[in-house]
N, C-alpha and C positions, 0 to 999 in steps of 0.2 A: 504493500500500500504506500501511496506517494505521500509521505508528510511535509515536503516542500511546502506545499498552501493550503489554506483551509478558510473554511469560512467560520464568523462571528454573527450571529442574528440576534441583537439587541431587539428581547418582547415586552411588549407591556402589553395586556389581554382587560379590559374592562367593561365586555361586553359578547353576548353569541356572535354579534356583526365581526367583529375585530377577534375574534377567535377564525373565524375562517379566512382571515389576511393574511396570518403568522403561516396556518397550514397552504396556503397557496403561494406562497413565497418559497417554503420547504417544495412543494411539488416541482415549479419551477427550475431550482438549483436542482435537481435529483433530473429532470429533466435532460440536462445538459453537462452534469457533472455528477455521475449516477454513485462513486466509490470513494469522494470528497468527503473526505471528514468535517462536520457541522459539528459547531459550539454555539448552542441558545444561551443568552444570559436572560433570565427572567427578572427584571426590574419590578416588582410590588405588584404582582396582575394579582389580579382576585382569581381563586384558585375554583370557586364554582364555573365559569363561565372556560375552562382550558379544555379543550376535549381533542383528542387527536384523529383526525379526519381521515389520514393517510398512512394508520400502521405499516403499510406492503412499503413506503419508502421510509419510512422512519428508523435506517439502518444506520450505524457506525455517524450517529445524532447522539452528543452529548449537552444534558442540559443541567446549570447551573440556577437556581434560586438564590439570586444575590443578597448577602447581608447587611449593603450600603443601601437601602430604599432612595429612590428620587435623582440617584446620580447619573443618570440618563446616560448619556454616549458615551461619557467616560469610561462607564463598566467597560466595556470590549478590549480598552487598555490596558487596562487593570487586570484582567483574568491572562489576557494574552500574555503581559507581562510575567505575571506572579508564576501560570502555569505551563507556557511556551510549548503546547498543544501541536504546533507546527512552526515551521522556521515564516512563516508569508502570510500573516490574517488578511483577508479581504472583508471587510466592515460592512453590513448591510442590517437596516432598517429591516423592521418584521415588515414594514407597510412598504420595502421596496422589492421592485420586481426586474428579473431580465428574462429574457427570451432567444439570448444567444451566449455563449462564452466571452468570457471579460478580455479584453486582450489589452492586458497590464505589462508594464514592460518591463524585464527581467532586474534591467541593468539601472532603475533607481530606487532607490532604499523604500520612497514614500509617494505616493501618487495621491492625487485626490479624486474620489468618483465625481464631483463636481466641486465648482471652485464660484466666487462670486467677488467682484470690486470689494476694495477694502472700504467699508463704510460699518459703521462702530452702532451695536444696539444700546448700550449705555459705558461712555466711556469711562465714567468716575470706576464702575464695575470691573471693566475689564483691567484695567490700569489697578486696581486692587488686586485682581486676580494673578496679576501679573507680578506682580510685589511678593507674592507668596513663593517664589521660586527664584534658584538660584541663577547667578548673572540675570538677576532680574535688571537692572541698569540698562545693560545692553537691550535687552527684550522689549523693553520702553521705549528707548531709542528709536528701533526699528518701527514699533508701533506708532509714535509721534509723526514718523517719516511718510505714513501711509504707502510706503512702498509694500505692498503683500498683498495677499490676496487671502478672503476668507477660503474655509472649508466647508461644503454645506451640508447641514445635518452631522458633521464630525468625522465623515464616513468616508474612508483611506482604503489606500492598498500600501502597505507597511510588513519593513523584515522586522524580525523581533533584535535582529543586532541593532538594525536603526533605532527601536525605542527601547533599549538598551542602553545607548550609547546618550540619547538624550533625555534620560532619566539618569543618568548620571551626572552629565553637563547640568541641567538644571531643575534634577529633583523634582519632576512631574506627578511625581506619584504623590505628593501632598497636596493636591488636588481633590483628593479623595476625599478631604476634609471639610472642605471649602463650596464643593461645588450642590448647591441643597434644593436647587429650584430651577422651574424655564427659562428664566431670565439670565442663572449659572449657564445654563447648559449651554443658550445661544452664543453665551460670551463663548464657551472653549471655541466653537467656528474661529473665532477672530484670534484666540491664540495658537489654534495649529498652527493659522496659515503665518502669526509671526513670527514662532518659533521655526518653522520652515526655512521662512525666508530670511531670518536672523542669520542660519547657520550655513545657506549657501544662499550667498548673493544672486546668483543667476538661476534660482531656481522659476523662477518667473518665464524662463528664458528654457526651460525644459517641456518636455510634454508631462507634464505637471495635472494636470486634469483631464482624466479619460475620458468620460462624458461631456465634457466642454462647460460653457459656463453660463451660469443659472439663468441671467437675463436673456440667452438669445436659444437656451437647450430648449426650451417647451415640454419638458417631462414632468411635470403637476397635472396628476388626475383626480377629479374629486366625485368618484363615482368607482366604486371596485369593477361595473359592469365593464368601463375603461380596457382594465386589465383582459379579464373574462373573457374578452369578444375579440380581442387580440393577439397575433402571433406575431414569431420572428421580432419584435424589435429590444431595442438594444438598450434601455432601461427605463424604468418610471417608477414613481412614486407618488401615493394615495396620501391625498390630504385626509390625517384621521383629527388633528384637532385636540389631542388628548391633554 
């Protein structure tokens, strides 16, 4: 079995509706990537409404009930990190979906599935958030500069040496702390993309974002029929609103 890469499916379940996202997201990947090792992180779902729709693929799926409630996208970090499941997580949304194989590029450490202009949801926040980590100086810097580019919804294609390497530069994993709401969560978007571009200038200047970028991709569906009634394409994601 190839444990080169694998995937991470950050779920949250608060509803029969939103129970059948998470399984149709599973069908999908299995679709396309049938002997892939899957990591569900379960972020606080209410545990009446979980039901697994698709046991015939529900093979060589490991799920985790996270002990950090509310920490939203971070989890997938965090577990990757701590448990290094595979040497290549690819990060996806319970409410995202593909319909072809991801073609991620070997030869850089961290990609983004989409990327968005650097424009700040609350800066006093993020500039807080930022503070909390080490060569936090620098990190501000870079931030102030608006040179970077968000990460949207959090969601990478990362080696675990890469967040290795910068969780040791600057202590990410204190994060874990800090980060306790929607408002946290939006902020990490804005510090992937500055700790990114903090530590290689030109990453801007890479193909840095598979999917492309959020103002001109068009992948927000707000309707699962979207998905449903769809083949072949190359990503989307379901406004669940949670």
């Amino acid at each position: 079995m190839d444990d080169s890469f694998g995937f991470v499916v950050l779920r949250h379940v608060n509803s029969k509706e939103v129970n059948m996202v998470w399984n149709h997201n599973i069908k999908l990947l299995r679709k396309h990537y049938p002997d892939t090792k899957i990591l569900i992180i379960d972020d606080n779902s209410n545990q009446e409404y979980i039901e697994n729709l698709y046991p015939e693929i529900m093979y060589n799926v490991d799920i985790i009930n996270s002990e950090y409630p509310k920490r939203g996208e971070f989890l997938p970090y965090y577990y990757f990190y701590k448990l290094k499941p595979f040497d290549r997580m690819i990060f996806f949304h319970d409410g995202s979906f593909i319909d072809k194989k991801i073609n991620y590029d070997d030869n850089l450490p961290i990609q983004f599935l989409v990327s968005f202009p650097s424009w700040s949801q609350d800066i006093g926040r993020e500039i807080e958030l930022l503070s909390k980590l080490d060569n936090s100086e620098s990190l501000i810097n870079t931030y102030n500069s608006w040179n970077w580019h968000g990460c949207w919804g959090s969601t990478t294609v990362i080696t675990w040496d890469y967040l290795n390497y910068i969780v040791n530069k600057y202590n990410i994993m204190e994060l874990i702390n800090h980060i306790e709401c929607r408002l946290d969560r939006m902020c990490l978007e804005r510090i992937i993309g500055v700790i990114s571009c903090n530590d290689n200038s030109n990453f801007l200047n890479t193909n840095y974002n598979i999917f492309g970028n959020l103002a001109t991709c068009g992948y927000y569906v707000n309707n699962m029929n979207d998905v449903l009634n769809d083949e072949n394409f190359n990503y989307k994601k379901l406004t669940l609103g949670r």
